[in-house]
N, C-alpha and C positions, 0 to 999 in steps of 0.2 A: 731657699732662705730669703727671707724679707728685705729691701731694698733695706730697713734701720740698721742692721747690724752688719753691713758691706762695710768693710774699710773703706776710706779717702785717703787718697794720698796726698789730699788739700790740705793745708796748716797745720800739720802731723805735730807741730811746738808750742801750738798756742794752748796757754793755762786757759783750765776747764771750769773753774772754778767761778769766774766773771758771768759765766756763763748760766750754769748755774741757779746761779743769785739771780741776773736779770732775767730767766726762761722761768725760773719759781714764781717770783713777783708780780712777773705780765699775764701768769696763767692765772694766781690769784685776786689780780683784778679782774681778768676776763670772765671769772666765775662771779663775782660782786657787782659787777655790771649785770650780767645775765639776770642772775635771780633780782637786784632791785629792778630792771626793768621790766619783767615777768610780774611782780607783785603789782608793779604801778600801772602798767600797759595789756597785762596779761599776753606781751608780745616775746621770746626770745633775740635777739640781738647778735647772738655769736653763734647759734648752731645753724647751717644754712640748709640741713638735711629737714628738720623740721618745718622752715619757712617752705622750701620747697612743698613739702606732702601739704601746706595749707593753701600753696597757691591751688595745686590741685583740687583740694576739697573744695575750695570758694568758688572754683570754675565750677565743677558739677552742680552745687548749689545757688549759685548764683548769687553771692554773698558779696556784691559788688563793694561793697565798701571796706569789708575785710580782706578783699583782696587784694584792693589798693594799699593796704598799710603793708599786707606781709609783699609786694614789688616792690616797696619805698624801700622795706628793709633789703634785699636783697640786690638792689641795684647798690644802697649807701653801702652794704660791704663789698661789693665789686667795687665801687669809687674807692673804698678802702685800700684794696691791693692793688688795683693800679696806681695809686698815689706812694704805696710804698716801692713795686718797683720803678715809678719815676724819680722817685727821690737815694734808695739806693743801689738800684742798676746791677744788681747780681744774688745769685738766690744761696749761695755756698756763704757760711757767714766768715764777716775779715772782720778786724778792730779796725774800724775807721770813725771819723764823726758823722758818718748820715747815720748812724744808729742814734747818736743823740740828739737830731735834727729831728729824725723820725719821732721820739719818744716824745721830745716838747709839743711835737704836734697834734700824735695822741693828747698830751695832756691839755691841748686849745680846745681841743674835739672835743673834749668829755667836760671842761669848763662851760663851756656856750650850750652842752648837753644838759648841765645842771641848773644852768637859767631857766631854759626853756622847762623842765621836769619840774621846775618852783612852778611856773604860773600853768602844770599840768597842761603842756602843749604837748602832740604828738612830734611835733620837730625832732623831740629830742631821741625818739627813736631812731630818727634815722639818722642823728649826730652820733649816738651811740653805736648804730651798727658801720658806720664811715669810720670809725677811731677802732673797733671789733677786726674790720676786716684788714686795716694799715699793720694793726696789733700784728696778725696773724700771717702774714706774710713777710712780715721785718725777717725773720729768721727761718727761710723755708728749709735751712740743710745746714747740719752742722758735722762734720766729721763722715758724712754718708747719714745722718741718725735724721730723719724727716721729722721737725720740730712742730707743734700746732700747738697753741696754746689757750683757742678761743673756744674748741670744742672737742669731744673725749673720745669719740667714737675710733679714732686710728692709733691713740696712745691705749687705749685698753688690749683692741686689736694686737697692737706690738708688745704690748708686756704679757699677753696670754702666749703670744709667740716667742717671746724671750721665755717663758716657765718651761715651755715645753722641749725646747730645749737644753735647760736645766737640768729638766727633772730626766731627761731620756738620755740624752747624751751629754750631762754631766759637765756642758757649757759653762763656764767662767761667767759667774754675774759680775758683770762688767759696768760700767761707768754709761753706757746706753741705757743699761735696764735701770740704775739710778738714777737716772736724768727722765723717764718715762715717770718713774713711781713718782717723782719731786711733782712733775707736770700733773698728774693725775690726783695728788694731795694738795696737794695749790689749789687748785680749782675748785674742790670739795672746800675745801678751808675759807677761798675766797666766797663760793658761795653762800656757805654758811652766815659769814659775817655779813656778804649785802642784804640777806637776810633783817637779820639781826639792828644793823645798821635805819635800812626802810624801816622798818617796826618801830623804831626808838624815835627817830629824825628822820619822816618823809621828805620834809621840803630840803633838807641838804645833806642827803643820805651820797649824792652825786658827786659831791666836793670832794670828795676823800680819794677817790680813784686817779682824779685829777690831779691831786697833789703830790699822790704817788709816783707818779708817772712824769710829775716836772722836776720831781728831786733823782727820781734815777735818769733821765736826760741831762740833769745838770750835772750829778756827779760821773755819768760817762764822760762828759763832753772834760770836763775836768781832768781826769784819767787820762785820756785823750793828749790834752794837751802838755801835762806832764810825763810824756811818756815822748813826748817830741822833744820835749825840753831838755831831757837825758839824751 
């Protein structure tokens, strides 16, 4: 049975629902990020299986300078996850405020990503995959249910593995196997529209994800505080 659908006997009270809301939203940016930096850069940003296969390709060929941009990206999401676990120091997720600490910061990332992407600087790839990889590791475990939000490869994996138990042994589709499909139409959704977005408004196609991203940090943090305040 797949590590996702293990019971936790971690926060067995906390509403799901928060949850939710902010794992749909963050996958939907992270797919709108993707494809607008893919259309602008011809580079991905959040899937790190990709970069890898081209560091390798640029080694055989010798494509020194495309090699350097796909390191940049992949170091900027390794600075990514280390910066989320320095900032919030445990991988099982709690309501606390380093989630809304985290989110504002994404949303600095991805602002100062959107300067640079106006005056078509490569920086902002690697501001984009640094806020991709912070993204992606905010929420590595939620209930036992392993959360990834910035790439699809392990959420498709788990919902082929949630069907199949479904379909054979008659498994309760559960609140896991919800929470995969939300992750997995999010992304779709989100990429679509970065799409969409680049295509209409290249030079500030980047702002949007940013704004995203400071209004659910603010109303966490908010939440947050009201929930102290009771």
């Amino acid at each position: 049975m797949p590590q996702s659908v293990l019971p936790s006997p971690l926060i067995t009270n906390l509403n799901k629902t928060p949850v939710f809301i902010l794992a749909g939203l963050m996958s939907f940016v992270a797919g709108y990020i993707n494809s607008a930096m893919l259309m602008e850069f011809a580079l991905p940003v959040s899937q790190m299986t990709g970069i890898a296969s081209l560091i390798s390709d640029t080694i055989v060929t010798s494509q020194w300078g495309v090699l350097w941009d796909a390191c940049r990206i992949l170091l900027g999401f390794l600075l990514g996850a280390i910066l989320s676990g320095w900032m919030i120091g445990h991988r099982q997720y709690r309501q606390d405020k380093s989630y809304g600490y985290a989110l504002l910061s994404i949303s600095g990332l991805l602002g100062l990503a959107a300067v640079f992407a106006f005056i078509h600087s490569e920086v902002s790839v690697f501001l984009a995959a640094v806020a991709c990889g912070l993204q992606n590791a905010m929420v590595a475990s939620f209930k036992g249910l392993q959360i990834r939000t910035t790439h699809m490869t392990g959420i498709v994996t788990d919902i082929g593995v949630h069907l199949s138990l479904w379909l054979k042994h008659k498994t309760p589709w559960g609140w896991q196997s919800s929470l995969l499909m939300v992750l997995l139409i999010s992304f779709v959704a989100g990429g679509a529209t970065g799409i969409l977005a680049y295509s209409s408004m290249p030079k500030i196609a980047m702002v949007f994800p940013s704004i995203i991203m400071a209004l659910l940090g603010a109303l966490y943090l908010i939440q947050m505080w009201r929930a102290r305040a009771h």
